[in-house]
N, C-alpha and C positions, 0 to 999 in steps of 0.2 A: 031579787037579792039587792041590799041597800052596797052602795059605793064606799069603798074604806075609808075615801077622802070626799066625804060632801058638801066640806065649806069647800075647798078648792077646785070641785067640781060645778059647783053654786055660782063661784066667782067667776069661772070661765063664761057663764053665759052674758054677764055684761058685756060683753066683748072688751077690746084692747084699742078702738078707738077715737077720735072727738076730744074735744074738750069742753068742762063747763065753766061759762063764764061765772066768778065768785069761788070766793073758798069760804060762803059758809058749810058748807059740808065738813069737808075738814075739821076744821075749826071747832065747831059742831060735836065731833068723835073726836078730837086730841083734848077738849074741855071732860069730855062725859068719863073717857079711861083715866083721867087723873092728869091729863097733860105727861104724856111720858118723853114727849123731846127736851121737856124742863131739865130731866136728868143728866146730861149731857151737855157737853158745847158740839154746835153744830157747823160742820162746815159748809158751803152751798155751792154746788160746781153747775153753772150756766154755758151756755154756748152752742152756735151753729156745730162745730164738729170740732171732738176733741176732747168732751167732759167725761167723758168714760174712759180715755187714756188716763188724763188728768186726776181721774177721780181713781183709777190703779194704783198710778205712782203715787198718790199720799196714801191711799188704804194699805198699801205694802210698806210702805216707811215709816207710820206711826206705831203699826205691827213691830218691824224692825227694831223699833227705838223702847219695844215694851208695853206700851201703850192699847188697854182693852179696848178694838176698835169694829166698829157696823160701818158698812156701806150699803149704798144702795144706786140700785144700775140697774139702765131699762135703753131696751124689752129684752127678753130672755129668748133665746134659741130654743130649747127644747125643753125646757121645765120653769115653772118661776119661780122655784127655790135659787134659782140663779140670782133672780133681781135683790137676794140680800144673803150679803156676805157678813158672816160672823166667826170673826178674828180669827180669819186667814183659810176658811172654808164656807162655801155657800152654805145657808141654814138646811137643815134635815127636813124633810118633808113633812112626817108626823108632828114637827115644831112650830111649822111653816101653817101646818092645817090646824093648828091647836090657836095661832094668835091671828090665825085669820076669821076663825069661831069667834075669837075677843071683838072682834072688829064690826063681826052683821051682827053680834049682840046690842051695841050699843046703836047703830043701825037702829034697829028696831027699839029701843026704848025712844029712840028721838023721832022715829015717825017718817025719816029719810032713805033717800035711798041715793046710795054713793057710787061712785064711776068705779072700774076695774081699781084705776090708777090709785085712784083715793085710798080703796079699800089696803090695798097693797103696802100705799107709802106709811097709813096708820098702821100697820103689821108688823111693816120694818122695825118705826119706832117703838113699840110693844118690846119687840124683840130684843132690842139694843138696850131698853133699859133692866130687861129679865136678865139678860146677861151680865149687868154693869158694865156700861159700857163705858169708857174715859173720852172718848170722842167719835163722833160720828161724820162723816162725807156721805153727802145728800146728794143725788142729782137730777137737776131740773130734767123733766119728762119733755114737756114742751113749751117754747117762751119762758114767762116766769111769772107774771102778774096773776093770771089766774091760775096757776099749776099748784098741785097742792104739796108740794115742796114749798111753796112761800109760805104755807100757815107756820112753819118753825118760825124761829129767831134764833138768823146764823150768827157767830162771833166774827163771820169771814166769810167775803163773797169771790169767786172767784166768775171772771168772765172771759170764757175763752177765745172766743172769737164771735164773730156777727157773718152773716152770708144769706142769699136770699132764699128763704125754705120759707114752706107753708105759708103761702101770700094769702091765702083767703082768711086765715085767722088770724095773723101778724101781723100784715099790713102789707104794701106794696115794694116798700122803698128799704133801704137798708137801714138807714135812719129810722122809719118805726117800728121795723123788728126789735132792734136798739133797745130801744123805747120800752118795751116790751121783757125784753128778757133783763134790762136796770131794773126795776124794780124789786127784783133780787136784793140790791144792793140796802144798807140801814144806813142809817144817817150815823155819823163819825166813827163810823168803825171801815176796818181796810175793805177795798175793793179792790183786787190784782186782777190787772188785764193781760191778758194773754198778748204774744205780740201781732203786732200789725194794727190793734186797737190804741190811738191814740188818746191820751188827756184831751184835746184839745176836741176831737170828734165827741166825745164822752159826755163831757161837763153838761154842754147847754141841752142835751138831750135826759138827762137824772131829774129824779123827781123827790130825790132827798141829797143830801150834801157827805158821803162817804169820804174816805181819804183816800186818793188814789196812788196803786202801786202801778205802774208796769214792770212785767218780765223785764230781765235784764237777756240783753246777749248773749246766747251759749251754741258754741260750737263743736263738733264732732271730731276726734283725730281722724275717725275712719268708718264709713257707712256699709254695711255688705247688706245683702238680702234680707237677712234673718238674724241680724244684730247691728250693736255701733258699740263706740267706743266712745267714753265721753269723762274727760278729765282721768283718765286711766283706769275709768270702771266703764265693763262687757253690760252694758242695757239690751235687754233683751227683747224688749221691743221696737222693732226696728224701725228704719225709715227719717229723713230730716225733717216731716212732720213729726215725728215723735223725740225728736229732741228739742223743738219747739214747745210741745207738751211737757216736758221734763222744765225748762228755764220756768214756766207760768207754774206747775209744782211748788218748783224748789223758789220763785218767789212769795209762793202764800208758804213755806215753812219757815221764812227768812221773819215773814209779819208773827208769825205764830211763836216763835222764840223769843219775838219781844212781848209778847203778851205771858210768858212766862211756859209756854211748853218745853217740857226736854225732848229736845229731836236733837240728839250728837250724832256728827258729822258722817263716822263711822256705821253707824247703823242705817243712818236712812239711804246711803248708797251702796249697801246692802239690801233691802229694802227696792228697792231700784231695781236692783240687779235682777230682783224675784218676780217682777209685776209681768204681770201676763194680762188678757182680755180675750177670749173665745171670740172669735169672727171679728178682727181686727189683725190685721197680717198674722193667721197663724193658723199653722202648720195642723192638717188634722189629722186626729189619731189612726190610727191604725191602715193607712190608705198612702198610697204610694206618689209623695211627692205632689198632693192636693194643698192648695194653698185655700185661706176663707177669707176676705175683708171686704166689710158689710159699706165699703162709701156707696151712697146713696144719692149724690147731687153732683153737679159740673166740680163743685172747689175740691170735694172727695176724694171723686175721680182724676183730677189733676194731679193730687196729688200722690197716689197711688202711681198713674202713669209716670210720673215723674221721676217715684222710688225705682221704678223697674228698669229703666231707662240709665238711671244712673248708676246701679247693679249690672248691667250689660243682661238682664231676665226678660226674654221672649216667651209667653205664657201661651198656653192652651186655654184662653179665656171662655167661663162659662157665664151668661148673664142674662139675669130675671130682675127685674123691678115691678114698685108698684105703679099704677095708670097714670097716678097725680104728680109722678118724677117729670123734672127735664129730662124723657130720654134720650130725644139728639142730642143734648147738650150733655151727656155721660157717656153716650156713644163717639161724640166727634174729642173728647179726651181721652177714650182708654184705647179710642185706635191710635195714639201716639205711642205706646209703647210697641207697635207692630207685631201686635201677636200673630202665634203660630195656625190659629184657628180662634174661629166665634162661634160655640153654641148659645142660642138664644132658649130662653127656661119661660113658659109659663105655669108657675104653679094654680093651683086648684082654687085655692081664694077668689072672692067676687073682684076684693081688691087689688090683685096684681092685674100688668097690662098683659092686655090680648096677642095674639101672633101676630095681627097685624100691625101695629103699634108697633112691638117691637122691629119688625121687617122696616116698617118705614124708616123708623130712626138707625137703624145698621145697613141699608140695602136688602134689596130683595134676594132671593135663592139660600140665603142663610137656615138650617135646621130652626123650628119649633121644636123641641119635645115637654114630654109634663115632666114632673117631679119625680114619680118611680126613672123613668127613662133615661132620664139625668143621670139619676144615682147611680144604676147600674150603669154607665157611662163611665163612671168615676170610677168603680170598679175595676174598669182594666188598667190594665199599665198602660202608659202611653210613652213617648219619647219628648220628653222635656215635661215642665212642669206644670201641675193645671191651678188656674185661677179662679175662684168663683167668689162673685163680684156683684154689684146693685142692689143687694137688700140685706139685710141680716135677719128678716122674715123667710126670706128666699135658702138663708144662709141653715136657717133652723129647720124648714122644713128637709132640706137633704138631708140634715142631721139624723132627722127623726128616720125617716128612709132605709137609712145606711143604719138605722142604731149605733148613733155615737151618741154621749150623752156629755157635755162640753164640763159639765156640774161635779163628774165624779158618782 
């Protein structure tokens, strides 16, 4: 019996990881469909962690403000109709599998053959221009130089932060990660940094000459668990990381009104109010007091531990990553927040880390279990609240386990 969805079962077998150096590929398939990112202004959301909050808060406030809007966000939890969002719902499957058919057509007229990502991100844009889209929010998969989010030409670069991740492709140092994910940036048009990234760090490391914005300053009245309050509007996703995310937003909205978008004031912190992200502090359905955020590296986990800490949240932490993580270094920060217990998760993938591995970087006598074991772990009630934590791979396989589908 042939599969109802054969291009996205096709696609699955590239797998989801690597990167290739060049974007003739791309390039290659956005020339052969007609160039469909032509249609649109695009925006381009970069950064060690953060572009997927980042890249919520404007997909829900150019919504807000009216505006026919595509996004796109990676890696998906449990379906990849997740990785593209069309104005204000992930794309339909039979949509999803109909412009992904567009995509190994042209594939095969050029004689190529393109990585998951590629296929994917040419998909997106397919999609956003079928729909008419008025703008789209891009966001870098990995780095930026060779990611095939660079073959666009965004009007707006946003860079949200730099941190040390994937040193064997990036580079060592925090400065050539940099490096790396600038080139994002186009010459004279805005580049908004997100804070903690200075002008000054910035400049002599650009490899064309943008205008540089940073975030302005934005503070919270009031931080809880599972919201904040930020100039008199309830944002619902929480944490002083994600008000941090909101200021780097609400300064590429600030560039984008002078280029002549209507984003009124009213709307987009409405818009605000609405943005959500699956496995990024949030609450999963149907399951009792399960929390899901997907940080993945030491600055992540800081930062998480951080939130919880300053909420007075003592968690039932559960925690799977993959081999290639710092995991002492995600271990020796989310033991700061003192949880109540540590189950250690190796899922089934080649790529997650082994029990021992894990064991090392949390101490020994801590639980291993798989994936099933997890899940029904999650399953019962427990007394106080559980966290699961270290991968959004990790995050998507319980998903799948448990049958929660994050997409709808």
């Amino acid at each position: 019996m042939s599969h109802p969805l054969p291009n996205l079962t096709r696609l699955e077998t590239r797998g989801h990881w690597g990167i290739k150096r060049g974007l003739d590929n791309p390039v290659a398939l956005l020339e052969n469909l007609g160039r469909p990112d032509r249609s649109f202004p695009v925006v381009l959301v970069a950064g060690t962690n953060g572009k997927g909050s980042v890249g919520a808060f404007l997909a829900h406030a150019f919504r807000a403000a009216g505006l026919v809007t595509g996004w796109t966000t990676s890696p998906h939890l449990v379906s990849a109709k997740e990785r593209v969002w069309v104005d204000g719902a992930p794309i339909g499957e039979g949509a999803l599998e109909l412009l992904v058919g567009e995509a190994f057509e042209a594939e095969e007229r050029l004689g190529i053959q393109a990585t998951y990502f590629e296929i994917m991100i040419v998909a997106a844009l397919l999609g956003f221009r079928m729909m008419g889209a008025e703008i789209a929010v891009v966001e870098v998969g990995l780095g930026g130089r060779w990611d095939a989010t660079n073959a666009t030409d965004p009007i707006l670069t946003v860079l949200t932060g730099v941190g040390l991740e994937h040193q064997a492709i990036l580079g060592e140092t925090r400065e050539a990660i940099a490096r790396e994910k600038l080139c994002t940036a186009r010459e004279g048009r805005a580049l908004v940094l997100g804070p903690g990234l200075l002008p000054d760090f910035v400049r002599p490391l650009l490899e064309c000459r943008p205008a540089l914005f940073p975030a302005l300053d934005l503070w919270a009245e009031s931080i809880q668990w599972d919201h904040s309050v930020v100039r008199g509007h309830r944002i619902g996703m929480a944490g002083e990381h994600q008000v941090q995310n909101l200021s780097t937003a609400l300064e590429a909205i600030r560039q984008l009104r002078y280029l002549g978008f209507p984003l009124p004031e009213e709307a987009i912190w409405r818009g605000f109010a609405e943005a959500r992200i699956p496995g990024r502090l949030w609450r999963v359905p149907g399951l009792e007091e399960v929390w899901a955020d997907g940080a993945h590296n030491p600055d992540g986990a800081a930062v998480l531990a951080h939130h919880a800490r300053h909420c007075g949240i003592r968690p039932h932490l559960v925690f799977g990553a993959m081999k290639d993580k710092d995991l002492a270094g995600m271990a020796q920060e989310l033991r700061r927040m003192d949880p109540l217990s540590v189950t250690l998760v190796q899922g089934g993938n080649e790529r997650y880390a082994e029990a021992a591995a894990l064991r090392a970087a949390w101490g020994g006598g801590l639980a291993v279990l798989d994936v099933p074991a997890a899940a029904a772990r999650l399953r019962q009630p427990e007394q106080g609240p559980r966290l699961v934590t270290g991968s959004l791979y990790l995050i998507g396989d319980l998903l799948k386990e448990l049958g929660v589908e994050p997409a709808g």
